[in-house]
N, CA, C and O atoms as a Maestro MAE file, in Angstrom:
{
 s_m_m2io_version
 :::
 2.0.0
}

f_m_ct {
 s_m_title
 :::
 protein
 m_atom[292] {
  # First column is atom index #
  i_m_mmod_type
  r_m_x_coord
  r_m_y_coord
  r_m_z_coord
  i_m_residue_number
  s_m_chain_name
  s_m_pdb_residue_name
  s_m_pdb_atom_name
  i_m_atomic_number
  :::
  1 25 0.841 25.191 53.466 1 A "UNK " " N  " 7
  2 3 0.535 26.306 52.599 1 A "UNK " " CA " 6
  3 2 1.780 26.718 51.825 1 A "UNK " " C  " 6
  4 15 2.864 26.779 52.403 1 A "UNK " " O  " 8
  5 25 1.663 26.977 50.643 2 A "UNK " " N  " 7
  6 3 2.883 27.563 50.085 2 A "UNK " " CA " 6
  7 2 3.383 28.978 50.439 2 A "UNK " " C  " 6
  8 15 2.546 29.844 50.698 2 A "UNK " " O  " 8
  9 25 4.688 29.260 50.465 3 A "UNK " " N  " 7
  10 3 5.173 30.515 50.758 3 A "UNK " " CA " 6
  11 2 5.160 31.506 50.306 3 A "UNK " " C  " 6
  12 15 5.678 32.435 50.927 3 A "UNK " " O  " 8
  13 25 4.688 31.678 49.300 4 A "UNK " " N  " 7
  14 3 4.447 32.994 48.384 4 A "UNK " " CA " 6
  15 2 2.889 33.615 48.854 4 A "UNK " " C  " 6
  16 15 2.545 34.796 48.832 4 A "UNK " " O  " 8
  17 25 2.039 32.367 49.302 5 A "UNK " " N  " 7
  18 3 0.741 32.801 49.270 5 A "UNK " " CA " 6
  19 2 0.780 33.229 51.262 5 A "UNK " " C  " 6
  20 15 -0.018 34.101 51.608 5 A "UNK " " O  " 8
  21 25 1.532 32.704 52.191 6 A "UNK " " N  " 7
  22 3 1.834 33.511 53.385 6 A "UNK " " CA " 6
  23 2 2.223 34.891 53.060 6 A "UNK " " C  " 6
  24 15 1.568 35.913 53.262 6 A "UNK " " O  " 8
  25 25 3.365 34.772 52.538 7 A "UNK " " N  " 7
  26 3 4.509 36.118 52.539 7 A "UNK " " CA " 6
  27 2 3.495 37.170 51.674 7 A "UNK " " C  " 6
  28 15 3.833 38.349 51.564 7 A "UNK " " O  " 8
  29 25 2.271 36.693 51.084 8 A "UNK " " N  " 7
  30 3 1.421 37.619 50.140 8 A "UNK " " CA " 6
  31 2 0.027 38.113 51.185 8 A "UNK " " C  " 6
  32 15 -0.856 38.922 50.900 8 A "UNK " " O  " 8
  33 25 0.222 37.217 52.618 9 A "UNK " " N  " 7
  34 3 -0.937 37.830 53.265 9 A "UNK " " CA " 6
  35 2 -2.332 36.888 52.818 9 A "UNK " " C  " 6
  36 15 -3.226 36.709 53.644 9 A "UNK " " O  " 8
  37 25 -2.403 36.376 51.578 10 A "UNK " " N  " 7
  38 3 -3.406 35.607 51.567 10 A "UNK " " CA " 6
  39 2 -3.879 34.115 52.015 10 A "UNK " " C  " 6
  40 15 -3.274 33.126 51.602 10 A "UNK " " O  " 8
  41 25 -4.716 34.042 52.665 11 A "UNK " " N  " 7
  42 3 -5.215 32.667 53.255 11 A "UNK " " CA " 6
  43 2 -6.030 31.801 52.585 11 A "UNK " " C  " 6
  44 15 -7.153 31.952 52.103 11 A "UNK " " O  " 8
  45 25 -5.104 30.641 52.642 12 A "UNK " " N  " 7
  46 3 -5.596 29.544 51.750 12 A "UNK " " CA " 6
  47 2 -6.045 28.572 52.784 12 A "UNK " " C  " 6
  48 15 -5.319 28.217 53.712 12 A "UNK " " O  " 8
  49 25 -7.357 28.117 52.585 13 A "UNK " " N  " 7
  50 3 -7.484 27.162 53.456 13 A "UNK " " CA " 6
  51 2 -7.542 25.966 52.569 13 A "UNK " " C  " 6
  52 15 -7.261 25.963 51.370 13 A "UNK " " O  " 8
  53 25 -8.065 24.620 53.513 14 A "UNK " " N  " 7
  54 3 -7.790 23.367 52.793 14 A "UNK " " CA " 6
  55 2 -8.614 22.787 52.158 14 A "UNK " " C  " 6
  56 15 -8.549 21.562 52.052 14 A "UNK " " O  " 8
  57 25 -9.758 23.624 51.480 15 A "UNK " " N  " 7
  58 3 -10.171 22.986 49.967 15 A "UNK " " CA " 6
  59 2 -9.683 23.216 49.048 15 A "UNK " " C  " 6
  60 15 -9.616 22.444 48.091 15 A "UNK " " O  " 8
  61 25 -9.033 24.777 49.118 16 A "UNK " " N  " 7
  62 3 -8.352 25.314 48.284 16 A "UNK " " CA " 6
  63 2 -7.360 24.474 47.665 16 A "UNK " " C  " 6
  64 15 -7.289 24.128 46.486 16 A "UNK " " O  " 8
  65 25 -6.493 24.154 48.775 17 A "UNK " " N  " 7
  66 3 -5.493 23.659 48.355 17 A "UNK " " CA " 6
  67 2 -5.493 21.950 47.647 17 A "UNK " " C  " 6
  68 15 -4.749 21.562 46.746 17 A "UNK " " O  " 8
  69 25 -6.527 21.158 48.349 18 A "UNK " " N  " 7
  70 3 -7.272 20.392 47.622 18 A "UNK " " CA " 6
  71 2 -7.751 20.520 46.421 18 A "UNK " " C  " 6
  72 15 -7.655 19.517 45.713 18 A "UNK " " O  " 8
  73 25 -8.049 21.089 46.144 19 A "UNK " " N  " 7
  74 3 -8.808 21.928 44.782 19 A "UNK " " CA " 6
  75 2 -7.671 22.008 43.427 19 A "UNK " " C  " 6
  76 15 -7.678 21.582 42.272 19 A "UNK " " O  " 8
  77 25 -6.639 22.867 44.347 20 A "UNK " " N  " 7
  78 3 -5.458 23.298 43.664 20 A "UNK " " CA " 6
  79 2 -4.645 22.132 42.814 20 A "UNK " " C  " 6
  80 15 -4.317 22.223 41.631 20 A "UNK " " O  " 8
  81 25 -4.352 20.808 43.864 21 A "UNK " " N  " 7
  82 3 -3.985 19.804 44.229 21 A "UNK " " CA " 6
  83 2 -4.311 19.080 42.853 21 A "UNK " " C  " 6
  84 15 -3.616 18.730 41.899 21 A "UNK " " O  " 8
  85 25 -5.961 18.985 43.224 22 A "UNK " " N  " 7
  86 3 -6.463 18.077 41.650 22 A "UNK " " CA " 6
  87 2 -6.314 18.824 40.783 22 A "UNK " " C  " 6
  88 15 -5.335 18.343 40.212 22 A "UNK " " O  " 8
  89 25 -6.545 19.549 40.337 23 A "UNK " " N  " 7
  90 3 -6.122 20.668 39.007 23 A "UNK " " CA " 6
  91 2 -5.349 20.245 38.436 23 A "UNK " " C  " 6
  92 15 -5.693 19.571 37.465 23 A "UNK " " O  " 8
  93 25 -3.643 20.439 38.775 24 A "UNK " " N  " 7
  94 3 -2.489 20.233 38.807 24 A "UNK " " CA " 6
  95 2 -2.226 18.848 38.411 24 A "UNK " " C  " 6
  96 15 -1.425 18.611 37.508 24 A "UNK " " O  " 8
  97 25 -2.994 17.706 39.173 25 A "UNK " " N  " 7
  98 3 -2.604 16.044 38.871 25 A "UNK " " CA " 6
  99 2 -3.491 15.740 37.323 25 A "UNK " " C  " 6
  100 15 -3.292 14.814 36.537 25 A "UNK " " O  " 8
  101 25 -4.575 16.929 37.213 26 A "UNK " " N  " 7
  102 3 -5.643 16.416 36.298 26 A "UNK " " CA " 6
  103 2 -4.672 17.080 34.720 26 A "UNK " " C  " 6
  104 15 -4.740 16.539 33.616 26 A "UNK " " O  " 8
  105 25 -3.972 18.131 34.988 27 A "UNK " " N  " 7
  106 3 -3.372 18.841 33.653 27 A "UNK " " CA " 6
  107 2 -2.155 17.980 33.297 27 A "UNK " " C  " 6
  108 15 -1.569 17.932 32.215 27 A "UNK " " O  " 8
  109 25 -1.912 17.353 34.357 28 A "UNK " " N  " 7
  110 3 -0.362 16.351 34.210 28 A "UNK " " CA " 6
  111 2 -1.138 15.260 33.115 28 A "UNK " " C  " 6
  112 15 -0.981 14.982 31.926 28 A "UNK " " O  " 8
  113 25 -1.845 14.915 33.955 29 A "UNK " " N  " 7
  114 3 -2.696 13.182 33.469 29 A "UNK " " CA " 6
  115 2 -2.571 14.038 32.241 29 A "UNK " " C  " 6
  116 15 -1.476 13.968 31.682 29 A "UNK " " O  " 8
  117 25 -3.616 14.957 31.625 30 A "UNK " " N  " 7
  118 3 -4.190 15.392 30.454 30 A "UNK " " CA " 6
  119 2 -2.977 15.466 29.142 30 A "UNK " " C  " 6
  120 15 -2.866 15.357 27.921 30 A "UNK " " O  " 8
  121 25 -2.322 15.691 30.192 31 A "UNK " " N  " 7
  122 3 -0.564 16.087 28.730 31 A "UNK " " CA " 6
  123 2 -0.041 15.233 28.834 31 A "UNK " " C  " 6
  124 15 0.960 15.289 28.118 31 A "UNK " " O  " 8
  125 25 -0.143 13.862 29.646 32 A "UNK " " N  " 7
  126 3 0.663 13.065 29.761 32 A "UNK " " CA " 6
  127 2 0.138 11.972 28.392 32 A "UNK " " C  " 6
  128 15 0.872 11.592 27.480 32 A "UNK " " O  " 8
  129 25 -1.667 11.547 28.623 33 A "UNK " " N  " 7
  130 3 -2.071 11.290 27.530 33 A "UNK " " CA " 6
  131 2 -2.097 11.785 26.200 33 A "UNK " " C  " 6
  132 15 -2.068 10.989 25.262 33 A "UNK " " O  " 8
  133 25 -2.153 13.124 25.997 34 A "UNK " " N  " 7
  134 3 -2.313 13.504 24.530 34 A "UNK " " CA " 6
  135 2 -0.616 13.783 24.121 34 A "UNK " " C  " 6
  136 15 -0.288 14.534 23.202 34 A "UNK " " O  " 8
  137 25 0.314 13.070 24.941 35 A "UNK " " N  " 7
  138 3 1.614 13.082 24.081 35 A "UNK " " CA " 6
  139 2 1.887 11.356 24.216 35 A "UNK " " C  " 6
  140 15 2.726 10.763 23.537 35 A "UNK " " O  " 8
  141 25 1.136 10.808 25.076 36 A "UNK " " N  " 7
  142 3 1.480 9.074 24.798 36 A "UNK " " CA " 6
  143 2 0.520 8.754 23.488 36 A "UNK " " C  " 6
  144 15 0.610 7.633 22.987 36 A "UNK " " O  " 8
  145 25 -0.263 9.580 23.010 37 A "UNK " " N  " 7
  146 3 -1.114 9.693 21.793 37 A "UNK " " CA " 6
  147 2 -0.686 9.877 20.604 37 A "UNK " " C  " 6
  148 15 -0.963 9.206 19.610 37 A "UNK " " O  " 8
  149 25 0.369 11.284 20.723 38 A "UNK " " N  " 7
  150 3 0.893 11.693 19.702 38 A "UNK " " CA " 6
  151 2 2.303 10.637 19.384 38 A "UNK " " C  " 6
  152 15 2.524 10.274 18.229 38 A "UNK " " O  " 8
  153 25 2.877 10.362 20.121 39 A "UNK " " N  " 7
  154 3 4.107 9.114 20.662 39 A "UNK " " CA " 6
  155 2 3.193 7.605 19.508 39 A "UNK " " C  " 6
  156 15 3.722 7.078 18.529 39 A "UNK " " O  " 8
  157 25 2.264 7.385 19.878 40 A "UNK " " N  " 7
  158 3 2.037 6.348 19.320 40 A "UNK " " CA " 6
  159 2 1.226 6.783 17.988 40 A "UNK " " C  " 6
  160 15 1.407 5.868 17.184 40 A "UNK " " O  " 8
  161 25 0.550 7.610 17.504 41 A "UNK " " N  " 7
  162 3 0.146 7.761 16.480 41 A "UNK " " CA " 6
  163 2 1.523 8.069 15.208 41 A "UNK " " C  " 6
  164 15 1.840 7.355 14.257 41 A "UNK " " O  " 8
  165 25 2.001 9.135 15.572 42 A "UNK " " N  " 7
  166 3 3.481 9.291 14.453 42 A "UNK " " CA " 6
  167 2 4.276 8.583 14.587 42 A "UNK " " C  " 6
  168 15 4.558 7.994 13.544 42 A "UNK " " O  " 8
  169 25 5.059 8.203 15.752 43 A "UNK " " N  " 7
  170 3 6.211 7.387 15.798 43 A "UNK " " CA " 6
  171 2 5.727 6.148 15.551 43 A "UNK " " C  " 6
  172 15 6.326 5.715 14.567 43 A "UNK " " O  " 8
  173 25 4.820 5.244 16.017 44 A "UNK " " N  " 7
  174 3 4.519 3.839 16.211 44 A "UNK " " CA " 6
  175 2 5.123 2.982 17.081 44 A "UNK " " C  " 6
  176 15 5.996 3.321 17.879 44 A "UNK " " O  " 8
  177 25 4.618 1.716 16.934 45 A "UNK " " N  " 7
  178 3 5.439 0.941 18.522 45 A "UNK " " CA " 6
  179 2 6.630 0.508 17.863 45 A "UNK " " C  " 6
  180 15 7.589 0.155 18.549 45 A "UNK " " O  " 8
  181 25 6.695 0.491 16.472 46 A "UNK " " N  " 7
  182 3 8.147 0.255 15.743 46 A "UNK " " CA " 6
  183 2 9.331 0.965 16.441 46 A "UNK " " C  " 6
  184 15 10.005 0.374 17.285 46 A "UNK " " O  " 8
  185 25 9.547 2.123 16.109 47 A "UNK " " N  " 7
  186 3 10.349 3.453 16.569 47 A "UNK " " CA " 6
  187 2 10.100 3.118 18.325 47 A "UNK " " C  " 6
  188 15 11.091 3.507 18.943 47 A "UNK " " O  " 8
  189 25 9.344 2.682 18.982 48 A "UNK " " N  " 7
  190 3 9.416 3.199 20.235 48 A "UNK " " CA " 6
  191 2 9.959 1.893 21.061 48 A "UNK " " C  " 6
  192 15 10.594 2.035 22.106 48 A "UNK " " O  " 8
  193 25 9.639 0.539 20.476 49 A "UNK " " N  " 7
  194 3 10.652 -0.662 20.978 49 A "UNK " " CA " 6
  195 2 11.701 -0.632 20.647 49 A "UNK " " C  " 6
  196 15 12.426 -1.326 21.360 49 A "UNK " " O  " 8
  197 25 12.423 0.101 19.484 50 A "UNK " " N  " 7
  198 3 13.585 0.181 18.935 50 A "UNK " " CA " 6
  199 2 14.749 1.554 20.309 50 A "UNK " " C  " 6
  200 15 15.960 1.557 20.531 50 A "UNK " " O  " 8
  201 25 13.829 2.306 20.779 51 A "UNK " " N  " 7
  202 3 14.556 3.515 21.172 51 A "UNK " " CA " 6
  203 2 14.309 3.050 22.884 51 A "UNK " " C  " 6
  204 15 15.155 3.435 23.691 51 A "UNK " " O  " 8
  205 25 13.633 2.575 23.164 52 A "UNK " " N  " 7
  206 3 12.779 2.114 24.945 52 A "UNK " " CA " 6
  207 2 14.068 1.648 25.687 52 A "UNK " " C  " 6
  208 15 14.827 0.711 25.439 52 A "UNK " " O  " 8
  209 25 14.084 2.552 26.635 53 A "UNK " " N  " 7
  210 3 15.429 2.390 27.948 53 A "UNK " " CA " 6
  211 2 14.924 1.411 28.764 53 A "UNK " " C  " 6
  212 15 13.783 1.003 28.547 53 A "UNK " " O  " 8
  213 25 15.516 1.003 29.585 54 A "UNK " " N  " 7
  214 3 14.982 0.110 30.838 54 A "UNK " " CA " 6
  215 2 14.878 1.288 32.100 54 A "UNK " " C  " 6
  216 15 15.797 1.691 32.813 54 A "UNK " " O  " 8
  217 25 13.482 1.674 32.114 55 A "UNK " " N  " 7
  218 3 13.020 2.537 33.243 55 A "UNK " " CA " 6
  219 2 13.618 2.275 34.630 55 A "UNK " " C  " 6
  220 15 14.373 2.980 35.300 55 A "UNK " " O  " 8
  221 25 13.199 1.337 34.828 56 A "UNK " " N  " 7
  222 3 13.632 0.433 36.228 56 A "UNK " " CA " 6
  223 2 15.201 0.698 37.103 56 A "UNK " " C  " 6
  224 15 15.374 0.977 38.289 56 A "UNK " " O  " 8
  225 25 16.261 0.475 35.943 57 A "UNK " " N  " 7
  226 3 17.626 0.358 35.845 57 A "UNK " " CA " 6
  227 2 17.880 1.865 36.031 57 A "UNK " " C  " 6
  228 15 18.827 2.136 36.769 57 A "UNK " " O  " 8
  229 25 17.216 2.866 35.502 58 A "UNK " " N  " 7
  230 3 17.050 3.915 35.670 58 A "UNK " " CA " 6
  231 2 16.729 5.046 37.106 58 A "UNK " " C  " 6
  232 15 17.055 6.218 37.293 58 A "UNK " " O  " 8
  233 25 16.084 4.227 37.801 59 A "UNK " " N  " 7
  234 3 15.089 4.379 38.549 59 A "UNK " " CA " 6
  235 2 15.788 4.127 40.348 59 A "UNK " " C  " 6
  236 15 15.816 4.761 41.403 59 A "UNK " " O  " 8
  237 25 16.242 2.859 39.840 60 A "UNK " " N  " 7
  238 3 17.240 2.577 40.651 60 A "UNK " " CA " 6
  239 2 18.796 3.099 40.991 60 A "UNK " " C  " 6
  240 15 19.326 2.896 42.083 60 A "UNK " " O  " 8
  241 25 19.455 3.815 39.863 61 A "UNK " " N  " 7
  242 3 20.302 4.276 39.872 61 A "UNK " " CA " 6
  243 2 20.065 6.054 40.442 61 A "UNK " " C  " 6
  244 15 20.959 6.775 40.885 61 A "UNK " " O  " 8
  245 25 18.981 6.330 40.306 62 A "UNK " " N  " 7
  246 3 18.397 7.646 40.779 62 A "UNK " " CA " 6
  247 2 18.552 7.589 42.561 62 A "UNK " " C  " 6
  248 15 18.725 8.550 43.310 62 A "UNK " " O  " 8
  249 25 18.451 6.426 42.851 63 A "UNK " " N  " 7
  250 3 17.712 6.013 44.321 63 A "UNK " " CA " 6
  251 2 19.288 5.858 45.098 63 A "UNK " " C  " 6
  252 15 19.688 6.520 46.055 63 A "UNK " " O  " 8
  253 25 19.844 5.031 44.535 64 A "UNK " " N  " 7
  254 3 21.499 4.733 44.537 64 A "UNK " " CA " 6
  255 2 22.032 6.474 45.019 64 A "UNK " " C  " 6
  256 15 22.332 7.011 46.086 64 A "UNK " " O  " 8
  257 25 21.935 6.941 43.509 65 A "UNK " " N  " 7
  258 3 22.714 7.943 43.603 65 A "UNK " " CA " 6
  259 2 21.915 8.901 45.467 65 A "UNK " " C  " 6
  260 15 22.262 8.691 46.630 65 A "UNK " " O  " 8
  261 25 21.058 9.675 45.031 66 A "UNK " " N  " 7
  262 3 20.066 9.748 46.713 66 A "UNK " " CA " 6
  263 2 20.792 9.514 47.668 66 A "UNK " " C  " 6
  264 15 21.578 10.220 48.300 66 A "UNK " " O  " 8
  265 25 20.355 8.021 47.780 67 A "UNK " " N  " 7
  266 3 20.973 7.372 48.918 67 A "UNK " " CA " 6
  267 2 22.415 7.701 49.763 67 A "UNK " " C  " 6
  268 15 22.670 7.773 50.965 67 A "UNK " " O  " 8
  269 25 23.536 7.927 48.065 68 A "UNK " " N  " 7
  270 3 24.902 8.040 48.657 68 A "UNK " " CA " 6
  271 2 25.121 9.778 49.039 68 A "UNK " " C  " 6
  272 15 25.904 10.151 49.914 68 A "UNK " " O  " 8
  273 25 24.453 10.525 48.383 69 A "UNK " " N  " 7
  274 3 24.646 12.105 48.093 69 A "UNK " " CA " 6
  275 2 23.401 12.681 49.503 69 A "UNK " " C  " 6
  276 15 23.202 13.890 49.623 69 A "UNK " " O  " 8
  277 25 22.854 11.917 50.221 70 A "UNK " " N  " 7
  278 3 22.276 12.204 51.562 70 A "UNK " " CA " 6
  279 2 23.163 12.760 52.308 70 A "UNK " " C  " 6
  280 15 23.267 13.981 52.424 70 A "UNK " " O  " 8
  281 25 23.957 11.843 52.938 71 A "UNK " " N  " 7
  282 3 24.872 12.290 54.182 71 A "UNK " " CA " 6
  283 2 25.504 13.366 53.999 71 A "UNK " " C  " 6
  284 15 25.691 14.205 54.880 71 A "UNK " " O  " 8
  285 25 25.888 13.445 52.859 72 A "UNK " " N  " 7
  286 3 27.134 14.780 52.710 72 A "UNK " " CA " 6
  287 2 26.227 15.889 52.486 72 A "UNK " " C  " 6
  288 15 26.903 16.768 51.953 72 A "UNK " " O  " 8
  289 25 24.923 16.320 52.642 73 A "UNK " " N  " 7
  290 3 24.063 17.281 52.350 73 A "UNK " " CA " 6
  291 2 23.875 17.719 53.997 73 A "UNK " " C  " 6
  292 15 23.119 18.639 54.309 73 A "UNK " " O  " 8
  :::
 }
 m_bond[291] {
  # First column is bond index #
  i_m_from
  i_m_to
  i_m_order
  :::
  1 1 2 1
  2 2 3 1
  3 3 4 2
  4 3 5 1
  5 5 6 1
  6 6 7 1
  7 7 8 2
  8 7 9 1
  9 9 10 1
  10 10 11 1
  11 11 12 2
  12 11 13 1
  13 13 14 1
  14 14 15 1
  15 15 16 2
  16 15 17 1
  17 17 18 1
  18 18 19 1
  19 19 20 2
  20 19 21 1
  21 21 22 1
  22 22 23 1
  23 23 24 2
  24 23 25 1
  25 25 26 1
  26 26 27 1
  27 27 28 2
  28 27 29 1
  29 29 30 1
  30 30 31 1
  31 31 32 2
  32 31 33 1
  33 33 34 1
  34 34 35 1
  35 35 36 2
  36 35 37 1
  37 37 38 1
  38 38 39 1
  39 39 40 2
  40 39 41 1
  41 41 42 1
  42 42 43 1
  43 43 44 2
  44 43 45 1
  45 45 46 1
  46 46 47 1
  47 47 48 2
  48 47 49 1
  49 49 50 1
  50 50 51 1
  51 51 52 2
  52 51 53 1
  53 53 54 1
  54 54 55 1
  55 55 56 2
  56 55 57 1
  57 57 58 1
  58 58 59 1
  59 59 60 2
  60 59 61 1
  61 61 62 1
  62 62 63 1
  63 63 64 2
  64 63 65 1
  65 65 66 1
  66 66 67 1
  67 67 68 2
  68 67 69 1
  69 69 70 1
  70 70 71 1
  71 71 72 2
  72 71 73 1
  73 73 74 1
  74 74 75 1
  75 75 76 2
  76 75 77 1
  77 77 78 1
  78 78 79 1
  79 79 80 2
  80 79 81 1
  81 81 82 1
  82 82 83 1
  83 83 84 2
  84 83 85 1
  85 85 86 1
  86 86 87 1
  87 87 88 2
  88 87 89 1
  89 89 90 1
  90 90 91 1
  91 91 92 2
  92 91 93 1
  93 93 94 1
  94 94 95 1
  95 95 96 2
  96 95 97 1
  97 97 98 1
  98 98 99 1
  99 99 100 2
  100 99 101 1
  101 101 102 1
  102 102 103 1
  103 103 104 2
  104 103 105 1
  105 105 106 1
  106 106 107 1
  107 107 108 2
  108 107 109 1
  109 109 110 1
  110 110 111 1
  111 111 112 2
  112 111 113 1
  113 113 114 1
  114 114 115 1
  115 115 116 2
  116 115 117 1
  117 117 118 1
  118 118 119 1
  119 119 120 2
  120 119 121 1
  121 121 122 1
  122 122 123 1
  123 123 124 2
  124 123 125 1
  125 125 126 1
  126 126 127 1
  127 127 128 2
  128 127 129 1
  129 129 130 1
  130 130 131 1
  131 131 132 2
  132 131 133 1
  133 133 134 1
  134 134 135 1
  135 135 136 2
  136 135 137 1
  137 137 138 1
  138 138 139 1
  139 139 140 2
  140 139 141 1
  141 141 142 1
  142 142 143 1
  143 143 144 2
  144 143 145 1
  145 145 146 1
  146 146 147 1
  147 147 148 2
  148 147 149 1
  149 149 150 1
  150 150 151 1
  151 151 152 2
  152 151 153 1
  153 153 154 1
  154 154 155 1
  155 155 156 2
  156 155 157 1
  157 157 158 1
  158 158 159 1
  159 159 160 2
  160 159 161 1
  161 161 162 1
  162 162 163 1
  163 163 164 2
  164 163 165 1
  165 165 166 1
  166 166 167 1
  167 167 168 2
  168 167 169 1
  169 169 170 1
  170 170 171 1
  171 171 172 2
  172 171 173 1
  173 173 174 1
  174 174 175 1
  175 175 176 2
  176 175 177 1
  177 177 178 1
  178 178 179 1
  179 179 180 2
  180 179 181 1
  181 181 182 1
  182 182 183 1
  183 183 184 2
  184 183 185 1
  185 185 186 1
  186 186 187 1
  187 187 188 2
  188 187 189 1
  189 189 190 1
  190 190 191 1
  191 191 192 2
  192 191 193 1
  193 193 194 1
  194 194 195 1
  195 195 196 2
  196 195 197 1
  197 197 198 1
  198 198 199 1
  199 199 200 2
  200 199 201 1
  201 201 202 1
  202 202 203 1
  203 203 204 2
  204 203 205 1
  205 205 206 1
  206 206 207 1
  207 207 208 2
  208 207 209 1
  209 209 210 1
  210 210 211 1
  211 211 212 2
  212 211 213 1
  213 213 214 1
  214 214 215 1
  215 215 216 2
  216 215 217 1
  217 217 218 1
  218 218 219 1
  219 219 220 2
  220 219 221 1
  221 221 222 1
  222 222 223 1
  223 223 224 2
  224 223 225 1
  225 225 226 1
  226 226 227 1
  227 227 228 2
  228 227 229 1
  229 229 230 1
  230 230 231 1
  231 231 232 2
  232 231 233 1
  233 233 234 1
  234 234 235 1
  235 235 236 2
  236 235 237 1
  237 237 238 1
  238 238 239 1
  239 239 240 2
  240 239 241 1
  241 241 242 1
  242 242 243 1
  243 243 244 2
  244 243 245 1
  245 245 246 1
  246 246 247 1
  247 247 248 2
  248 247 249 1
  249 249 250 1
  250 250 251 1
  251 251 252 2
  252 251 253 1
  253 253 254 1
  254 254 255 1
  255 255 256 2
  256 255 257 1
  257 257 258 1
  258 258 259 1
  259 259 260 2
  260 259 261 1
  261 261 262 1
  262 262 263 1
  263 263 264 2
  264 263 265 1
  265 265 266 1
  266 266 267 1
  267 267 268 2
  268 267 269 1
  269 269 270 1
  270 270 271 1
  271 271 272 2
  272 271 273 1
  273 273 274 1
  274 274 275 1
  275 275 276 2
  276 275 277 1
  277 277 278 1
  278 278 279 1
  279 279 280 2
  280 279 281 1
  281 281 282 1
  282 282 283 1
  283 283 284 2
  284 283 285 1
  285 285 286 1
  286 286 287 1
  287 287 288 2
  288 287 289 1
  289 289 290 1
  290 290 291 1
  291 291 292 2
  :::
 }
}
């Protein structure tokens, strides 16, 4: 349960939070598409192969960093 909704006295049980859960993944999905929309309608795949990072390399260096900045936490 989240802490605001204890410390507020109100009880959430677990559809709720299920409920809550999809909401939340469904508004992500929703903005995630209508800006990979807007991304490819104005810019084009021209502009976007020209500017495209290597995610991966990225991704991994996130995990790296994690990894080393654990222990000392």
């Amino acid at each position: 349960m989240h802490t605001a909704g204890i410390l507020s006295g109100i009880l959430v049980d677990q559809s709720t939070a299920v409920l809550a859960t999809l909401l939340h993944s469904a508004g992500y999905v929703l903005v995630m598409g209508m800006v990979a929309v807007v991304v490819y309608e104005w810019l084009g795949l021209r502009l976007l192969r020209s500017v495209w990072f290597n995610v991966d390399l990225v991704w991994a260096a996130a995990l790296l960093l994690t990894a080393g900045l654990t222990p000392f936490m």
